[in-house]
N, C-alpha and C positions, 0 to 999 in steps of 0.2 A: 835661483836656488843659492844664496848665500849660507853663512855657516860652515866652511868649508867642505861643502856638499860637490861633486863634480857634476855638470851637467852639460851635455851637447843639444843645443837647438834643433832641435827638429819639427816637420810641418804637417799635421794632418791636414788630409785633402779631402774632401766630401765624401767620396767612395771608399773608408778607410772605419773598420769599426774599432773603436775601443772597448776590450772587456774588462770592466773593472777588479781590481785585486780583490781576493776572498778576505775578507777579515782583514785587512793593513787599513790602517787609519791614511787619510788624504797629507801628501805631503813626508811621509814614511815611506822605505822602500826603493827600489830602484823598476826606474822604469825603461823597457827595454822594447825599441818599435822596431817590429819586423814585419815584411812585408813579405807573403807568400803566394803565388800563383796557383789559385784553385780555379782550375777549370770550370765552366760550365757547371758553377755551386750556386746556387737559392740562397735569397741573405738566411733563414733558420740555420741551411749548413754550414756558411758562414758563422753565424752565431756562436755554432755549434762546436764547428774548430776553434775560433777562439777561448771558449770555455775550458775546451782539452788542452791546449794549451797555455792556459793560465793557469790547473789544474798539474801539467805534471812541472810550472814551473815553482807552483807551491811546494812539490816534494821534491824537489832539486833544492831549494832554497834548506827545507829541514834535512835533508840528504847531507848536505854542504854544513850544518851548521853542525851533525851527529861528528862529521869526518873531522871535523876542526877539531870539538869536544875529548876524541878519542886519541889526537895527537898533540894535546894540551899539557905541558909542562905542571906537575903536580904545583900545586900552591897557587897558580897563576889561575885570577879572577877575570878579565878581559876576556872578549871572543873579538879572534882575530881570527877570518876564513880567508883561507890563502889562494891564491890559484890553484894551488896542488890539492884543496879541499873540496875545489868546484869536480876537478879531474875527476880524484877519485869518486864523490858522490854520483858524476853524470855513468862511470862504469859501474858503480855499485846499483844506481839503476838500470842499465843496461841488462846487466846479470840476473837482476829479480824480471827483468819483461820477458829474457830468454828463457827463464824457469820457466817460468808462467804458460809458454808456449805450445813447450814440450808434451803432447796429451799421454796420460799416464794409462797404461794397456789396464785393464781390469784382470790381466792376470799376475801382477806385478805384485802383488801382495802375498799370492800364494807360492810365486816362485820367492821372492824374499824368506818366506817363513820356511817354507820348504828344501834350500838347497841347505840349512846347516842338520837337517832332521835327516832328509834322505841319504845325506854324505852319512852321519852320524850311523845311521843305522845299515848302512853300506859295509862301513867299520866292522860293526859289529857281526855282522854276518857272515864277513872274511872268514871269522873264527869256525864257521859251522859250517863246512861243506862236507856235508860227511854222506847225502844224498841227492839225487836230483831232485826233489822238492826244492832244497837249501840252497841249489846251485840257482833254480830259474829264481828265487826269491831275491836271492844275492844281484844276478841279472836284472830282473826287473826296477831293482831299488837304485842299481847303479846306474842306468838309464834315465829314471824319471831325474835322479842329482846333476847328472850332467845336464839335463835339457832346462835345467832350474838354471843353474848356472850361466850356461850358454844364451838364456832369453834374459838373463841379468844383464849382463855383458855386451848384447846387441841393443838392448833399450840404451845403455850408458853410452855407447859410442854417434848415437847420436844427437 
C-alpha cells in the first residue's frame, strides 16, 4: 500500500473468513482484522457474524463521517474524521442500540396523551366541588393523572 496509505502486515491463516466490504471498491477503505473466539459456531454462523459485523462497521464508518461533518469549520471543504469523531459516532451508536432495546409498554401512548388531559381537567374540577358527584369526579380524574404520570416516570427510569 503505497501512496501514503498506512498498512500493518498481517497473515490470514486457512481458518480465518474474510467478509468482504459492502459497496467499497477493492484497494479503498481501511481494512481492519480481528480475530473473535466463537465457541462452538457452524462456518454459516461464522459467516453470519461476520456479515454483522462488517455491517455495523459500515454505519460506524457513516456514524463517524455525520460526526466529522457536524463539527466542521463552516467554509472548510475536506473531511477530516478525527478520533474524537470515531468516539463520538461508536456512543451515538450505542445510544440508538439502547433505545432500540428498551420494549415500549403498549400503554405508553395513552398514559402520554392522557397525563396532560387528566391533570387538565383535574384543574378544572378544583373549581366545582360544590357536591359529591364533583368531589368523586375531582378524585377519580386526579387518580387516573397521577397513575399517567407515575407509569411515565417508571418506563423513563429505566
Amino acid at each position: 500500500m503505497a501512496n501514503g496509505r498506512i498498512a500493518k502486515e498481517f497473515q490470514l491463516s486457512g481458518d480465518d473468513i474474510v467478509i468482504p466490504a459492502s459497496g467499497v471498491p477493492e484497494g479503498v477503505g481501511v481494512v481492519v482484522p480481528t480475530r473473535t473466539l466463537l465457541d462452538g459456531a457452524y462456518e454459516p454462523a461464522k459467516l453470519a457474524f461476520g456479515r454483522a459485523v462488517q455491517a455495523y462497521a459500515d454505519k460506524l464508518a457513516i456514524e463517524s463521517a455525520n460526526q466529522e461533518a457536524s463539527e466542521r469549520a463552516p467554509g472548510a471543504n475536506s473531511t477530516e474524521i478525527t478520533e474524537s469523531a470515531v468516539i463520538r459516532a461508536q456512543e451515538a451508536l450505542d445510544k440508538k442500540v439502547a433505545l432500540q432495546v428498551r420494549k415500549r409498554s403498549p400503554l405508553e401512548p395513552y398514559a402520554l396523551a392522557g397525563s396532560p388531559i387528566f391533570a387538565g381537567a383535574t384543574g378544572v374540577m378544583g373549581s366545582f366541588l360544590h357536591s359529591l358527584v364533583q368531589v368523586i369526579a375531582f378524585s377519580i380524574l386526579a387518580v387516573i393523572a397521577i397513575a399517567c404520570i407515575l407509569h411515565l416516570a417508571v418506563r423513563r427510569m429505566r
